[in-house]
C-alpha positions in Angstrom: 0.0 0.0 0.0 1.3 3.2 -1.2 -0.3 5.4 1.6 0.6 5.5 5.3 -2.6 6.1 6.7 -4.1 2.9 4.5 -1.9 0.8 5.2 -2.2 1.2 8.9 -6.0 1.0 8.3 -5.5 -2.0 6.5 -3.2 -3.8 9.3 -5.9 -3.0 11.8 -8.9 -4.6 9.3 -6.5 -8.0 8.4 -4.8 -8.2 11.7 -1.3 -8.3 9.6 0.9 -6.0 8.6 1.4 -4.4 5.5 4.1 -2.6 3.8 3.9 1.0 3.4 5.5 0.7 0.0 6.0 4.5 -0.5 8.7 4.4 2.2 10.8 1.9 0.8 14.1 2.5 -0.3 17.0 0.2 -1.5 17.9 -0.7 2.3 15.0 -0.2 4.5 11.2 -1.6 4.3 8.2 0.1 7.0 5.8 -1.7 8.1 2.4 -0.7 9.3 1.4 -3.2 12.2 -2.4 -4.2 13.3 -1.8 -2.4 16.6 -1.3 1.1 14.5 2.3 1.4 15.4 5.2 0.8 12.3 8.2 -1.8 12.8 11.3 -0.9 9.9 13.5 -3.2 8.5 17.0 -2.1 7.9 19.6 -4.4 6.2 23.2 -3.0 6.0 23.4 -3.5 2.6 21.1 -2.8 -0.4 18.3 -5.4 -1.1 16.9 -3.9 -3.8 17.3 -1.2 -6.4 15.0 1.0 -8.3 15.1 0.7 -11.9 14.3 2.7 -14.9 10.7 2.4 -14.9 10.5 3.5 -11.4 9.4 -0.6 -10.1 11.9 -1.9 -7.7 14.1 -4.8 -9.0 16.4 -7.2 -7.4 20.2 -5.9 -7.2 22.3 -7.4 -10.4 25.7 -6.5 -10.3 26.6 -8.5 -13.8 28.8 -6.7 -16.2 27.7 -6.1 -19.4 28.2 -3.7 -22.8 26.4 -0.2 -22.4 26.8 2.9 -24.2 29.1 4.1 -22.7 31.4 1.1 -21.3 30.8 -1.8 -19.3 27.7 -1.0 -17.1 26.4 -2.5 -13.9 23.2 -4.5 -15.1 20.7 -3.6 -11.8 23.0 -1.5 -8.8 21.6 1.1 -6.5 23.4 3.4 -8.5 24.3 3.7 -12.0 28.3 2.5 -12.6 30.2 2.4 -15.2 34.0 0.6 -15.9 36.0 1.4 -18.8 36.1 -0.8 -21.7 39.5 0.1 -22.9 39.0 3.7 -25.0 41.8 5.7 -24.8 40.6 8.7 -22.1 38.0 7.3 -20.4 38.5 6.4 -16.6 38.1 3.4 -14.9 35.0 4.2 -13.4 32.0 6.3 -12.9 29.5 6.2 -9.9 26.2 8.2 -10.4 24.0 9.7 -7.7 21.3 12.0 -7.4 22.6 14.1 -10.6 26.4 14.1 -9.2 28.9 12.2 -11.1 32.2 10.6 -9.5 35.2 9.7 -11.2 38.0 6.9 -10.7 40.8 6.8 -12.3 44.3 5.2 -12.5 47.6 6.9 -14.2 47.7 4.3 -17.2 46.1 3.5 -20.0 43.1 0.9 -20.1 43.6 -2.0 -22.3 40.1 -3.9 -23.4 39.4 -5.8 -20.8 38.4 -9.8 -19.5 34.1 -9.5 -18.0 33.3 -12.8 -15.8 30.3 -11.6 -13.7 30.6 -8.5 -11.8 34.5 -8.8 -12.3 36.3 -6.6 -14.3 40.0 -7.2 -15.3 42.7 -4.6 -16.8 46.0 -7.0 -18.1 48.8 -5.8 -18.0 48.6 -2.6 -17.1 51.9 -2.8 -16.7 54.4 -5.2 -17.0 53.3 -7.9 -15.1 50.8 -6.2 -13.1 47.0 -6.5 -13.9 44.3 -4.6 -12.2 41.0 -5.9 -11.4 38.1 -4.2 -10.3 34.5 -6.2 -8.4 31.3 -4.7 -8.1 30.3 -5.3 -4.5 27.5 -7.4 -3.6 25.0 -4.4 -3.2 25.8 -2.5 -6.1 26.4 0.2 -4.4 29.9 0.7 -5.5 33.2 -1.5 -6.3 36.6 -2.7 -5.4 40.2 -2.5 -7.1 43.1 -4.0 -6.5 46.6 -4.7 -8.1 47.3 -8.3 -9.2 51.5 -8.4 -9.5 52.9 -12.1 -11.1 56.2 -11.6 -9.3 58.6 -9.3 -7.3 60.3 -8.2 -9.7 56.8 -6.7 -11.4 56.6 -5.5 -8.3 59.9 -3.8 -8.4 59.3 -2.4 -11.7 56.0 -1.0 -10.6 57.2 0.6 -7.3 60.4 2.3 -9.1 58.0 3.4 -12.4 59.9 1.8 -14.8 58.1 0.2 -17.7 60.9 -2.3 -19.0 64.3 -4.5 -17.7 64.7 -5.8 -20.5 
């Protein structure tokens, strides 16, 4: 039930309760309760996302081809990962109308999709960066894979090459 006042009407008339569905948002759900008091719900993490069309939608943090790189298929907010053009950084978070920007000192080769994991190969020599949409879709983690220590060296002093 859309409306507060109904839906505590209508928890009174059942004797259950019933969702005051204009109050929900991605991480809490109100409940109208047959005594006419409320009970919330509150989950630490996103259950649910609002899509397009304004219905709400399970959370689907697949990667998949968008317009305008790899997109996030269902997240709490619209995010975006490079898919290797020259310029574009590895990320982009949207929310309400702001725009946030991630990105790394190197270019962005075309990168490997498996699920809601992105990975950048060698973006330099023997280093290759990888980048997970958390669970909730609310935003994403990076981190640097290196094959050995001397990639690691290589990275740490800048250098691209020892051979």
């Amino acid at each position: 039930v859309e409306d507060p006042a109904l839906a505590v009407e209508t928890a009174a008339e059942c004797g259950t309760e019933v969702e005051v569905a204009s109050a929900r948002t991605a991480w809490d759900t109100l409940y109208a309760t047959p005594d006419g008091g409320s009970r919330v719900e509150t989950s630490a993490g996103a259950v649910r996302t609002r899509a397009d069309d304004g219905d709400w939608r399970p959370i689907d943090t697949a990667l998949v081809p968008g317009e305008s790189g790899i997109e996030v298929s269902a997240p709490v907010w619209p995010m975006v990962f490079s898919d290797g053009t020259a310029g574009q950084p590895l990320a982009t978070i949207e929310r309400d109308g702001h725009v946030l920007e991630f990105d790394v000192p190197f270019e962005l080769p075309a990168p490997r999709v498996d699920g809601a994991t992105v990975t950048y190969s060698e973006v330099l020599p023997g280093v290759d960066l990888i980048a997970s949409v958390n669970e909730d879709g609310t935003g994403f983690s990076e981190v640097l894979r290196v094959a050995s220590p001397e990639a690691a060296m290589r990275s740490a002093t800048g250098q691209r090459s020892t051979s």
